[in-house]
N, C-alpha and C positions, 0 to 999 in steps of 0.2 A: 724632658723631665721624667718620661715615663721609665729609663732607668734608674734614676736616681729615687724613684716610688719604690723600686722591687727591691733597691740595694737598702732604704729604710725601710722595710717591713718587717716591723717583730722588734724593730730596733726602740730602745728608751733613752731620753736624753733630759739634763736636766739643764736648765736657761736659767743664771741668775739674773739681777737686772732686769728680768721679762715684763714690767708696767709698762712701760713705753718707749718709744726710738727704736735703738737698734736689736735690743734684747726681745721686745714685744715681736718686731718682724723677724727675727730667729725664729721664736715658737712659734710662730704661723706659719712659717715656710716649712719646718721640721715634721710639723703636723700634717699639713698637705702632702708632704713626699713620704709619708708613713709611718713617720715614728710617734709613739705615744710618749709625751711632753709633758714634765714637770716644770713648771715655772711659779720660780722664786724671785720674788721681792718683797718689798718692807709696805706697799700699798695696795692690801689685800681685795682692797673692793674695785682697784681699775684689771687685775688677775683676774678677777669673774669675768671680765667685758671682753678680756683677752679668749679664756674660755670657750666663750659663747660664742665668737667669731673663729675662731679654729673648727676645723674638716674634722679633728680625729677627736682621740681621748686627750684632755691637758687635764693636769692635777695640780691645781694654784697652791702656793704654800710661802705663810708667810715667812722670808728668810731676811737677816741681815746679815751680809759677809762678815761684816767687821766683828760680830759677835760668834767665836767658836761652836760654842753652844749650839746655836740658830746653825749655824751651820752643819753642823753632824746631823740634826734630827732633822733636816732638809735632806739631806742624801738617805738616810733610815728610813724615810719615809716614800722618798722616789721608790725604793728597794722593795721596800714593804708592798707597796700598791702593786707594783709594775712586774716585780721578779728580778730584776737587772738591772743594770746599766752601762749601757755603749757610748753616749757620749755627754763630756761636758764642756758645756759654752761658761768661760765666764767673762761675762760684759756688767756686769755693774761695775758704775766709779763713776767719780763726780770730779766735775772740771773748776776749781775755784782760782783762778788764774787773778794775778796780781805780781806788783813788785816785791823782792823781798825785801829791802827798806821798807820798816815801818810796819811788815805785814803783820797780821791777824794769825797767829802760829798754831789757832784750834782749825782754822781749815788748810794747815798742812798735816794735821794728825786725822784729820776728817778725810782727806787722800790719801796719806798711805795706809790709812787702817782699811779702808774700802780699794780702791785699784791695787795696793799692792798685798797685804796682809791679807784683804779678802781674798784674791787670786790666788792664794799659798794657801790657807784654811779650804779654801774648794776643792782646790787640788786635791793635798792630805789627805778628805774627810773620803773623798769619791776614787782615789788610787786603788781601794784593792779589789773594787768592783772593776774598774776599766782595767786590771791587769787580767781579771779571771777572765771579763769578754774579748781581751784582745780588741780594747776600746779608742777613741782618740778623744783628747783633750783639745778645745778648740779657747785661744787665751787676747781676746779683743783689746789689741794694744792701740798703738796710734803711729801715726808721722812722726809724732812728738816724741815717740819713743827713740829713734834715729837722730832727731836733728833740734839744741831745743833752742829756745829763743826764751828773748829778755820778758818778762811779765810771764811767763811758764815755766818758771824755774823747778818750783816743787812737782808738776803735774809729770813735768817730763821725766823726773830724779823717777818716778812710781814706772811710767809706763819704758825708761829704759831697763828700771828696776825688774818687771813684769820678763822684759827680753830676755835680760841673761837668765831670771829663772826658768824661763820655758826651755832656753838651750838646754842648759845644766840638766833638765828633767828629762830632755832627748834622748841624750846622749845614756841616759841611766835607766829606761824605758823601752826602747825602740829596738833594741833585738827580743823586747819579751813579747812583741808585737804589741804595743801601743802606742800612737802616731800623737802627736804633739805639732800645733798649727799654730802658728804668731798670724793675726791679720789684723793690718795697721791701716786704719782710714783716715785720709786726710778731711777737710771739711764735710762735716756732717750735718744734716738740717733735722737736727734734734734737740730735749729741751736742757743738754748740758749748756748752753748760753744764759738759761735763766739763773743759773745756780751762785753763777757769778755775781759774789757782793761787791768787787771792787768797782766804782760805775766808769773808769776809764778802759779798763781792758773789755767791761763790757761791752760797752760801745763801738771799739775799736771789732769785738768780733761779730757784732750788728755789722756794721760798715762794711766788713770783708763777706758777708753772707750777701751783703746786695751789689758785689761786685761780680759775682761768679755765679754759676749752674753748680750750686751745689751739691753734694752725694745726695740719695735719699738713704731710709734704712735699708728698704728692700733691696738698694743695690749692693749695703754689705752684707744680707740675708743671702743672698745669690751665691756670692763669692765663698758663703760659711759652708751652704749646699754641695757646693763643688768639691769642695775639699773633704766633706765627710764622705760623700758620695762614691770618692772613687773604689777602685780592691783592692783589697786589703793589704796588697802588695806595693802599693804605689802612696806617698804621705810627702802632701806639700805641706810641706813645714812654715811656709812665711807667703804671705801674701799682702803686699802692699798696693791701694787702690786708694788714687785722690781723684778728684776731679780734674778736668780735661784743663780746667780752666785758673787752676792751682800753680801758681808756679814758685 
């Protein structure tokens, strides 16, 4: 680890998503290996707890992807405090899994305005910062993003959606020196289960968490390290991690 300390030092990164699961163990890991961390999300007072248990500087700010606005004056504001920015995580997005017979059509606007519109609006707002740092975009997709199954219909439309924009932004990016990372986790033991109001898929993904060792955060916190980590010269663009026990 103690490279990956010297290769974030001085470095600023902004975690949306950062309350809890996977976004929360980003900004504590980023913050451990050196960099001073702005973490955004929409529940300002679990960001203080985040804060307080972080090694370094974290600068809590309340953010909602889905709203432009909130979004600009979240990266204005990393800028402001910090001077820079080198990297962005965006992990917020909400998992409302159901059939599409029959479904609830404000939590498939409730998903793509947050996993896929918010991913776009992060991107945009924080592009001309991470072109000046020669910075990487790190873009927390899923399994589901690959492969999708019946009762995931919409989640998956976002997080394949998520894919091809990250290509597309590679590809338009990557010789100005800024590195663009897709990392897709399969089962994750976070509180996207609860979110679920349909009670059959919820159930069903109760059921599949007590069949398996599932991820924790900090195992995709790891993987996010890695990839920021390396020089500047070398950009793993996709990282795909399920559980051993996933099939």
């Amino acid at each position: 680890m103690s490279n990956t300390s010297q290769t974030l030092s001085g470095k600023v990164a902004l975690v949306t998503g950062a309350s809890s699961g996977i976004g929360e163990a980003v900004a504590l890991a980023l913050s451990a290996a050196g960099a001073k961390v702005a973490a955004g999300a929409r529940r300002l007072d679990r960001l203080a707890t985040v804060a307080e248990r972080a090694e370094g500087e974290v600068l809590p700010l309340e953010l909602d992807v889905s709203d432009q606005p909130s979004v600009r004056a979240a990266v204005a504001a990393t800028v402001e405090r910090f001077g820079r920015l080198d990297v962005l995580v965006n992990n917020a997005g909400v998992m409302l899994n159901g059939l599409i017979e029959g479904a609830d059509t404000t939590e498939w606007e409730r998903m793509v305005g947050t996993n896929l519109l918010g991913t776009m609006y992060a991107t945009h707002a924080a592009l001309p910062h991470l072109l000046e740092s020669k910075g990487t975009v790190v873009q927390l997709s899923s399994t589901s993003g690959r492969i999708a199954n019946a009762g995931a219909g919409v989640y998956a439309a976002t997080k394949f959606g998520v894919n091809a924009f990250s290509e597309s932004l590679r590809q338009e990016v990557t010789t100005r020196g800024v590195r663009v990372v897709v990392v897709e986790p399969g089962f994750t033991s976070t509180e996207l289960i609860d979110h679920i109001s349909d009670q059959g898929s919820r159930a069903m993904a109760a059921q599949l968490a007590t069949q398996m060792r599932t991820l924790q955060p900090a195992d995709i916190a790891a993987a996010v390290l890695y990839a920021v980590g390396q020089p500047a010269h070398v950009a793993v663009n996709e990282i795909l991690i399920r559980p051993t026990d996933q099939s």
